[in-house]
LUMGU-929552 format. One record per residue (C-alpha): x, y, z. Coordinates in steps of 0.05 Angstrom, whole numbers, plus 5000, padded with zeros to 4 digits. Example, Ala and Ser with C-alpha at 12.3 -4.5 7.8 and 13.67 -1.06 7.14 Angstrom:
<atoms>
524649105156
527349795143
</atoms>
This chain:
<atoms>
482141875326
480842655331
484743055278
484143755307
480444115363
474144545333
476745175360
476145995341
480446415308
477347155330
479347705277
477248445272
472248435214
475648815157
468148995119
470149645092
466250275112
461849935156
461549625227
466549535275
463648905302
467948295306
466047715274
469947055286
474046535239
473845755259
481645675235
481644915228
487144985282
491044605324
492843895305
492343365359
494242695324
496642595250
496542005208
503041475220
501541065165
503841455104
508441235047
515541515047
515041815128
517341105154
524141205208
528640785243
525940525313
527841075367
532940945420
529741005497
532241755502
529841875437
522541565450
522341975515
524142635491
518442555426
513642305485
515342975515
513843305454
506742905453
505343195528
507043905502
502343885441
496643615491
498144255543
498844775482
491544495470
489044565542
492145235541
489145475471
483045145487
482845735558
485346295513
492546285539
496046335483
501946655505
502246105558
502145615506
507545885447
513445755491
511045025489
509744995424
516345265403
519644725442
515144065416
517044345345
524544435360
524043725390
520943465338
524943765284
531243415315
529242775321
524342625254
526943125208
524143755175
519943395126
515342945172
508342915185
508743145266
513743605238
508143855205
503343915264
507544265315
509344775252
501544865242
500444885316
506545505323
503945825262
496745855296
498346095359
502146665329
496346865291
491846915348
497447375376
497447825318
504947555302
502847445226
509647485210
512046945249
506146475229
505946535151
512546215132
510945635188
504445605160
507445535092
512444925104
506444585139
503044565082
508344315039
509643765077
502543535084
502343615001
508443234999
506542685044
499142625030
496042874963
493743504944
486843334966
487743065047
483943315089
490343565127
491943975066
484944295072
486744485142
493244785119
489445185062
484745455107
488445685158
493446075103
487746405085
484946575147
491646925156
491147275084
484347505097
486147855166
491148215131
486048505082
488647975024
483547694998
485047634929
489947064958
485146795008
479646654971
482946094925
484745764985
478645795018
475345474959
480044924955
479344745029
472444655017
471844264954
477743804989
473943685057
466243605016
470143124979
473942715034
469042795090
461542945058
457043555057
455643555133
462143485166
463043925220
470644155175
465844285109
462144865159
467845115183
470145195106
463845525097
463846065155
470546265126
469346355062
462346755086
467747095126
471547295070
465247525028
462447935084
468848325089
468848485010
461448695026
458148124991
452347945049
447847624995
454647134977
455546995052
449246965087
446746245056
453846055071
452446295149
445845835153
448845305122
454545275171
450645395230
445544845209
450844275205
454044465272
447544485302
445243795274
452543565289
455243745354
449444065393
446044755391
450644865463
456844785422
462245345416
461945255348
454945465339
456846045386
460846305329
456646185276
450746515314
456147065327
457447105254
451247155230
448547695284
455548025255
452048035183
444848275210
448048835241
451949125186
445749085140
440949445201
436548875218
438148985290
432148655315
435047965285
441448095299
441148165382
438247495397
443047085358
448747625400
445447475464
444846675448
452946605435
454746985487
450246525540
454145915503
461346245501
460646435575
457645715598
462545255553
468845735554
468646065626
467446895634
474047095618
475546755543
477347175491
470946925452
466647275512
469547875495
468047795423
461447695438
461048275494
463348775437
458848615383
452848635437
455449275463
456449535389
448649395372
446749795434
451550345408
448450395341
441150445371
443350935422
442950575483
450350845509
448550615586
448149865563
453149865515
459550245560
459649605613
459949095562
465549465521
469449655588
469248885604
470948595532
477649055532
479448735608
478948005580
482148215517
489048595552
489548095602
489247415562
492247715507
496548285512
497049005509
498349095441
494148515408
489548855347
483048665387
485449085443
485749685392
479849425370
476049445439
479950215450
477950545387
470750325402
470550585469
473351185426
467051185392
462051145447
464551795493
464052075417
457351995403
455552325474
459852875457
465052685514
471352915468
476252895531
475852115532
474051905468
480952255448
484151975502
481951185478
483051355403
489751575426
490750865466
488150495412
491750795351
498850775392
496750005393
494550025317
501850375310
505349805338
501749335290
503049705223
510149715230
508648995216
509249245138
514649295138
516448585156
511448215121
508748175039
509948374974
508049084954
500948864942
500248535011
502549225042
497249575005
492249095034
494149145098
494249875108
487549995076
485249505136
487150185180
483350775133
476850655181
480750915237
484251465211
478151695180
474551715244
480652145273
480052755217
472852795214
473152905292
477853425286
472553665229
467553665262
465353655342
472953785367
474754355310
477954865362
480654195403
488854225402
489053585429
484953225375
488253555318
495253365345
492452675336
488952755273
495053005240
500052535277
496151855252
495852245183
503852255181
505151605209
500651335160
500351705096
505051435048
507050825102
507250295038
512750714985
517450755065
516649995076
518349794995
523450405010
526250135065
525949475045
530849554986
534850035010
536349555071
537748935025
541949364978
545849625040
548148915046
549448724981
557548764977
557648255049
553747745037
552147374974
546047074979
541747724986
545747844926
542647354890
535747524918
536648284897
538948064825
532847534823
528248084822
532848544782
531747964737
524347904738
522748644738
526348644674
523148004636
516448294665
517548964621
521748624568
515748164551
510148644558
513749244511
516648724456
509848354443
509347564437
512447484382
512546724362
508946544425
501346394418
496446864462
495146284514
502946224524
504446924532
499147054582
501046484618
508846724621
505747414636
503047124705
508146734717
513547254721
508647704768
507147044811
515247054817
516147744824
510847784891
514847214913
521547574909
518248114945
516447745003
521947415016
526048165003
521348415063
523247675105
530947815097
531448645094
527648565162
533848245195
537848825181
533149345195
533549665271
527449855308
524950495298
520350925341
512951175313
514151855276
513052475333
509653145307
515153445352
520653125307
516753355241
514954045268
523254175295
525053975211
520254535187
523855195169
521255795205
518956145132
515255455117
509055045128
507654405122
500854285079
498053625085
492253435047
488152895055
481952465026
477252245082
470751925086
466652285146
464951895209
458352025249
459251665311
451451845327
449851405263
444150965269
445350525214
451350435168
448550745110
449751365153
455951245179
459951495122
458951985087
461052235013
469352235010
471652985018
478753345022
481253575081
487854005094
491954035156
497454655161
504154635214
507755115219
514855115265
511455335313
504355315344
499054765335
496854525280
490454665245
485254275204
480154515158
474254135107
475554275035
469954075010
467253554968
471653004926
467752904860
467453664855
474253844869
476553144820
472053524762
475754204771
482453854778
480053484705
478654134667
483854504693
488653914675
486153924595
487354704589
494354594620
497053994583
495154294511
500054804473
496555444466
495255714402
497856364410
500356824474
493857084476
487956634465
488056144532
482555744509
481154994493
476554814438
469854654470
467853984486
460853914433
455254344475
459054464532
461055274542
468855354535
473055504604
478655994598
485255884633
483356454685
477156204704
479455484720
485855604758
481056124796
476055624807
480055094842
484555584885
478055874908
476355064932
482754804953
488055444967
483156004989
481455555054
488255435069
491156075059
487956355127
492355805171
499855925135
500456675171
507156955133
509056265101
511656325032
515455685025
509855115021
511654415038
505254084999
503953365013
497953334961
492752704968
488152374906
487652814839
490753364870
497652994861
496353154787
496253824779
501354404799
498654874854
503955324828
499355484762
493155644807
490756414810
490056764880
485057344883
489757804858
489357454796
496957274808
499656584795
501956214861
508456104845
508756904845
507056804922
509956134950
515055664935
513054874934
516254334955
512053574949
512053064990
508752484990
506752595067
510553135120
514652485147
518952545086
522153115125
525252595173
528752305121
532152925089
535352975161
538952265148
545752285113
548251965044
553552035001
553352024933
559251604888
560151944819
559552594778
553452844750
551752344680
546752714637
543052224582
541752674514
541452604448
539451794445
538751404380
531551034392
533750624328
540150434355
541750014285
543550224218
536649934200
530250154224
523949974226
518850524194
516950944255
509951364256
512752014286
509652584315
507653174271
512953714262
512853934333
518353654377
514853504440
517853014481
513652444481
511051844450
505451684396
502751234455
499250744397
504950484368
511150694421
515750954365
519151514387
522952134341
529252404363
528753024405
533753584371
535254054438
536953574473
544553564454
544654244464
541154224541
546553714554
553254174532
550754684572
549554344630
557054054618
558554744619
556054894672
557654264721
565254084687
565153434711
558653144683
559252514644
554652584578
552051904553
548651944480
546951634412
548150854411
551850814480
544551054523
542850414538
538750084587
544749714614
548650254610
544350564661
542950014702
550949994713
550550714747
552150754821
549851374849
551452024809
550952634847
545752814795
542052354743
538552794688
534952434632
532652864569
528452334537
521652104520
516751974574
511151564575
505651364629
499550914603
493051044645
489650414665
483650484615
488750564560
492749894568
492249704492
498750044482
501349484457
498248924419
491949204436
487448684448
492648174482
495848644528
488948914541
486948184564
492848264618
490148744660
496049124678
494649274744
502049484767
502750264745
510450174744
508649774688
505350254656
511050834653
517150934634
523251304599
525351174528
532750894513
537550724457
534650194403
527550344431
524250354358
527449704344
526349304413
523048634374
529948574348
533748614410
538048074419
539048154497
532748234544
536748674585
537849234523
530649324499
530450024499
524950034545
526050274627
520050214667
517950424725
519149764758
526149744730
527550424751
525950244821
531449764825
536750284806
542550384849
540451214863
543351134940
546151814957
543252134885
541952824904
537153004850
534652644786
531552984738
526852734692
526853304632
521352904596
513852874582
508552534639
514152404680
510552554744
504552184735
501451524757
496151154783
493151604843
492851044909
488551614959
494051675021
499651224983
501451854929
502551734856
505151044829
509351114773
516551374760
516651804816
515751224864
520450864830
526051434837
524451484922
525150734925
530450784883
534851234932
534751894912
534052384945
530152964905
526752914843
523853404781
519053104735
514453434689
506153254693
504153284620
507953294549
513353854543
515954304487
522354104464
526154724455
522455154522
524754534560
531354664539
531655354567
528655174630
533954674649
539255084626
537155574680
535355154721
542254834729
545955624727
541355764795
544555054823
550455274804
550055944840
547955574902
540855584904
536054954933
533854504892
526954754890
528255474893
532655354828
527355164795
521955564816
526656204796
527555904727
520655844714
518856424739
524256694697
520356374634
513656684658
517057304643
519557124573
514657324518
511256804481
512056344541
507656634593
502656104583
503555544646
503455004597
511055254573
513855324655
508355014703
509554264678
514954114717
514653964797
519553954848
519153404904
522953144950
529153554991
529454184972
536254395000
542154654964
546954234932
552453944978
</atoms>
């Protein structure tokens, strides 16, 4: 009886920074027979009709084979579809063929690029095939690998590999070391390992595969064709081009007998060939065989499959590296619109992680794009336009989809109750996640409190995926972002400064090792008018080390108006104040300043460390302070400016937080304080935080100055007091910040919370509330004292027009290079609102104070958000005592920087 058919699964390989060869995936796919006799599946004897209609279904499956088998696939899903639905009908949702045809639907998908459609039918197959047969069937194995064959395209592997693993211990089990299943278990997993960059992991795995299929079925066998493919894949990328063409040449002779000329394994096998001969410069052999691998791929699979962008982006490539910019623009252009289509598939698909992973599976691209504009096409309009259009359709992509994603569900909230329930499930979870980490273990032994840790995270990526499932039923289609539509949003006294980290491309490479070079910044400028214009900053570790020194002379509190020093690190000279915001406006601003013309309000999208500091404190050559010559605005890329054009409403008054009680109770724990100095922030090694005295006082006044602001203090600032809020026209917190950098995780039970590895930055920051100091003794999870990050991002902020953070560290977080900052900022956008301040490093209590007070008096009066604030500082650079940036530069504006409505 024959289980499946030993077919390919062709994906893009996803080995970062290297080739862009395509290796191929044996997806233990589609399921010809299954099993009848199996406890607990047993139904009542068909009638005629019935028994026709399922031997209809049986036909189906056997032509879905036929046509998967000739690369139709398209042909073949409408089939599919309707075996499954007949199936489902007459046997139930739970049983075995059930099973098949779901497997079979969820495979064909795949090889469409639908991942979407094929995970959740991927999912249920398994279940039932647990269910039905043991954890350790050989159909299970099937159903594991193929799951995570479809994580690992998607750039997943953290969730692949675990599955691959099991498939393979299940099938050496069942079937014995040499089963034709147990190699392809192995090519997969060599797969996997190859794309993390691990050849010495995968290669045995490679000849080990290839050796049972050749001993097995033949060495003319399609499988062996891959596995030849696969390994001539893994010569390539490591230069040994002289093994790596046979083995090409051999599975394409095989593919092309066994398959017929037009498969879509041919063209596999005709790119990777014609990708060797690009590499060693032979450009006439190479052009043919990529020319011919993108016919078989459009017309067997569609326009906008990701092998056809594949198959564009290296023809891209090729006219490249012979200097032919016209038409290698004019295929990067084809392929990225293609590579456009299939990233809106984040939004759709994954918890936040999963998005992450699947958009770093497009950096080699975009790379490719800037360092062309960098470098052979600098004075090319054409080129640039697409450099800096795939920058802002990209950068940032993962904060719009969780963006969108909640906002959509929480648009729906009041109408339908079960995404109700979904919403508050991972309201629920987000808050058990920070509740557990910030009150300790208490009673619970190490082992246990781990285990709950990863638990609640396991639940809370689950929520998440199924938030992206049902928000994308709501969400309308949307059409890729336009530099036209960016460019019209951008005021006429503006420009738009986008910074990016890129790795340069040399398309003349001849080995990978010089393919990429060292990562470097790059900026691009737009003004309202005109094209835009790209220029090199210069290297990243360098820049990084400036944006380090300059950040320690910032953050600490002078010790008098005149000495702007730091004490010197042992044997290292001391850097004054001057010389290092000098030093990195001569790298990053003095480049730039050439291509804004008569700009003077910046629109800044920064990129990697840069996010961290404030350009505002940087000196030009006039020894003036920036904010003395522009006004800045962040963004997290220039497509935020599409969304300051949409239109919310806010649904309260202004509620200002002040004055909290972080005891909350008439009895409190002892709490290690800070010095004398009020600075708002927190003795990170034990979270105990003292009260802040101005803050009262910041609060009245801004009363006084808005009448209708609500003023929440003392015992009432609660967490769920501010988890209740629906959309204040303004949200200002005057509170203790905190933000833990990775390396620093023993913030709390040091060793233990140190073993967690908290990877998720939103769990790392946060804003201190009512009864902080005494959170073990919290008698509610939901009142802790504690708001993270996380928690912060499930705030109802829809229509907030400005939120503003008048704390320490507010603004920072874990740098993600072309995702921004991940930490309470993030939080805030996904959130809802609209604009946010935040401050990058710990504050003075009382110059804080005055700052907010005139910064609110400039709202008042009418001014933008931004230019409210930038007049208040500047206002403070003017005070004596307080000239130092440390007092005025801490806080950042980002977001829309319009007036008031």
């Amino acid at each position: 009886m024959s289980r499946f058919s030993r077919q390919k699964a062709k994906t893009q390989s996803c080995i970062k920074l290297v080739s862009w060869s395509m290796t191929a995936a044996l997806a233990l796919g589609l399921l010809v027979s299954i099993p009848k006799e199996v406890t607990g599946q047993s139904q009542p004897p068909p009638s005629a009709q019935q028994l026709a209609e399922l031997e209809e279904a049986t036909r189906l499956n056997e032509q879905v084979l036929q046509l998967y088998k000739e690369g139709k696939y398209s042909q073949a899903i409408p089939l599919a579809e309707r075996a499954l639905e007949i199936r489902e009908k007459l046997l139930g949702k739970e049983n075995l063929d059930v099973a098949g045809s779901l497997n079979n639907l969820a495979f064909l998908y795949q090889h469409q690029g639908s991942y979407q459609k094929a995970e959740p039918l991927y999912v249920r197959s398994l279940a039932i095939f647990e269910k039905a047969l043991g954890k350790e069937h050989p159909l299970v194995a099937t159903s594991l690998n193929n799951l995570a064959e479809l994580y690992r395209v998607q750039g997943s592997y953290q969730k692949a590999e675990p599955l691959y693993l099991r498939s393979l211990a299940i099938d050496e089990k069942a079937l014995g070391t040499e089963h034709p299943d147990v190699a392809i278990d192995l090519n997969n997993l060599a797969l996997l390992y190859q794309a993390q960059g691990s050849y010495q992991k995968a290669e045995p795995l490679y000849v080990r595969a290839l050796a049972i299929w050749e001993k097995v079925l033949g060495k003319k066998h399609p499988n062996v064709a891959t596995s030849l493919n696969n390994l001539g894949v893994l010569y390539s990328s490591q230069g040994s081009y002289e093994k790596a063409e046979p083995l090409y040449v051999r599975s394409l002779a095989i593919r092309e007998k066994v398959l017929g000329k037009e498969h879509p394994d041919v063209a596999a096998s005709l790119n990777n060939l014609a990708e060797l001969y690009r590499v060693q410069g032979s450009y006439e052999k190479a052009e043919p065989l990529y020319v011919r691998a993108l016919a078989i791929w459009e017309k067997v699979l569609g326009k906008e499959h990701p092998n056809v962008a594949l198959s564009l982006n290296n023809l891209g490539v090729l006219y490249e590296a012979q200097n032919d910019i016209t038409r290698a623009t004019d295929f990067y252009s084809r392929g990225f619109a293609v590579q456009e289509h299939n990233l809106d598939l984040i939004f759709a698909v994954g918890s936040e992680q999963r998005k992450q992973n699947y958009a770093r599976t497009f950096t080699k691209s975009t790379n490719s794009i800037i360092s062309l504009s960098l470098q052979q096409a600098t004075n090319n309009p054409a080129v640039a336009k697409l450099a800096l259009t795939t920058v802002l359709r990209r950068k940032g992509l993962v904060l719009d989809a969780v963006t969108d994603n909640i906002q959509t569900l929480q648009s729906q909230l009041a109408d339908k109750p079960e995404t109700k329930k979904l919403f508050d499930d991972w309201l629920n979870v987000n808050q058990e996640l920070s509740t557990l980490v910030y009150k300790g273990h208490g009673k619970q032994s190490p082992t246990e409190y781990k285990a709950k840790f990863h638990e609640l995270e396991a639940e809370k990526e689950r929520l998440e995926e199924t938030i992206s499932t049902k928000s994308a039923e709501f969400r309308t289609a949307t059409q890729p972002v336009e530099l036209a539509a960016i460019q019209a949003t951008i005021p006429k006294d503006a420009a738009l400064v986008e910074i990016v980290l890129y790795y340069p491309f040399n398309a003349k490479a001849k080995s990978d090792a010089q393919t990429w070079g060292k990562q470097r910044y790059a900026a691009a400028v737009l003004r309202s008018l005109g094209e835009p214009k790209w220029v090199d900053l210069g290297d990243a570790a360098t820049i990084d080390k400036s944006v380090a020194d300059l950040r320690t002379v910032l953050k600490q509190k002078p010790p008098d108006p005149y000495t702007y020093r730091v004490a010197p690190p042992a044997k290292k000279p001391t850097q004054s104040l001057e010389q290092l915001t000098r030093k990195l406006d001569e790298q990053v601003m003095a480049p730039i300043r050439p291509l804004l013309g008569d700009a003077r309000h910046l629109l800044l999208s920064p990129d990697g460390q840069l996010t961290l500091i404030p350009f505002e404190a940087l000196k030009d050559e006039q020894n003036k302070y920036l904010i003395q010559r522009y006004a800045f605005s962040y963004l997290t890329s220039g497509r935020d400016l599409l969304r300051f054009q949409l239109p919310t409403n806010s649904r309260s008054n202004p509620v200002v937080f002040a004055n909290i009680d972080y005891d909350q109770q008439e009895i409190a724990t002892a709490s290690a304080v800070r010095g004398s100095e009020n600075r708002r922030s927190a003795d990170l090694a034990s979270l105990q935080f003292p009260s802040l005295d101005n803050t009262l006082e910041e609060a009245n006044k801004i009363k006084g100055i808005f009448s209708d602001t609500k003023i929440i203090s003392g015992k009432q600032a609660t967490e769920a007091v501010i988890k209740q809020l629906q959309a204040p026209s303004i949200l200002h917190l005057a509170t203790h910040g905190f933000f833990v950098p990775d390396q620093q995780q023993d913030l709390v039970e040091t060793r233990l919370i140190a073993s967690l590895h908290l990877e998720n930055p939103l769990l790392r920051s946060g804003l201190a509330l009512a009864g902080i100091n005494n959170r073990t003794k919290a008698l509610s999870n939901t009142n802790d004292g504690v708001l993270t990050a996380l928690e912060v991002a499930g705030l109802n902020l829809r229509g907030t027009q400005l939120v503003v953070l008048s704390a320490c560290e507010t603004g920072l977080g874990d740098v993600k290079v072309g995702d921004g900052l991940y930490g309470l900022r993030r939080a805030l956008v996904i959130a809802g609102s609209q604009s946010q301040v935040l401050s990058l490093w710990i504050v003075d209590d009382a110059g804080t104070k005055d700052l907010m007070v005139k910064y609110y008096q400039n709202l008042k009066a009418g001014k933008g958000r931004h230019e409210a604030l930038r007049e208040a500082q500047m206002n403070l650079l003017k005070t004596p005592g307080y000239e130092h940036p440390y007092y005025w530069a801490s806080f950042v504006p980002s977001g829309d920087w319009s007036a008031l409505k």
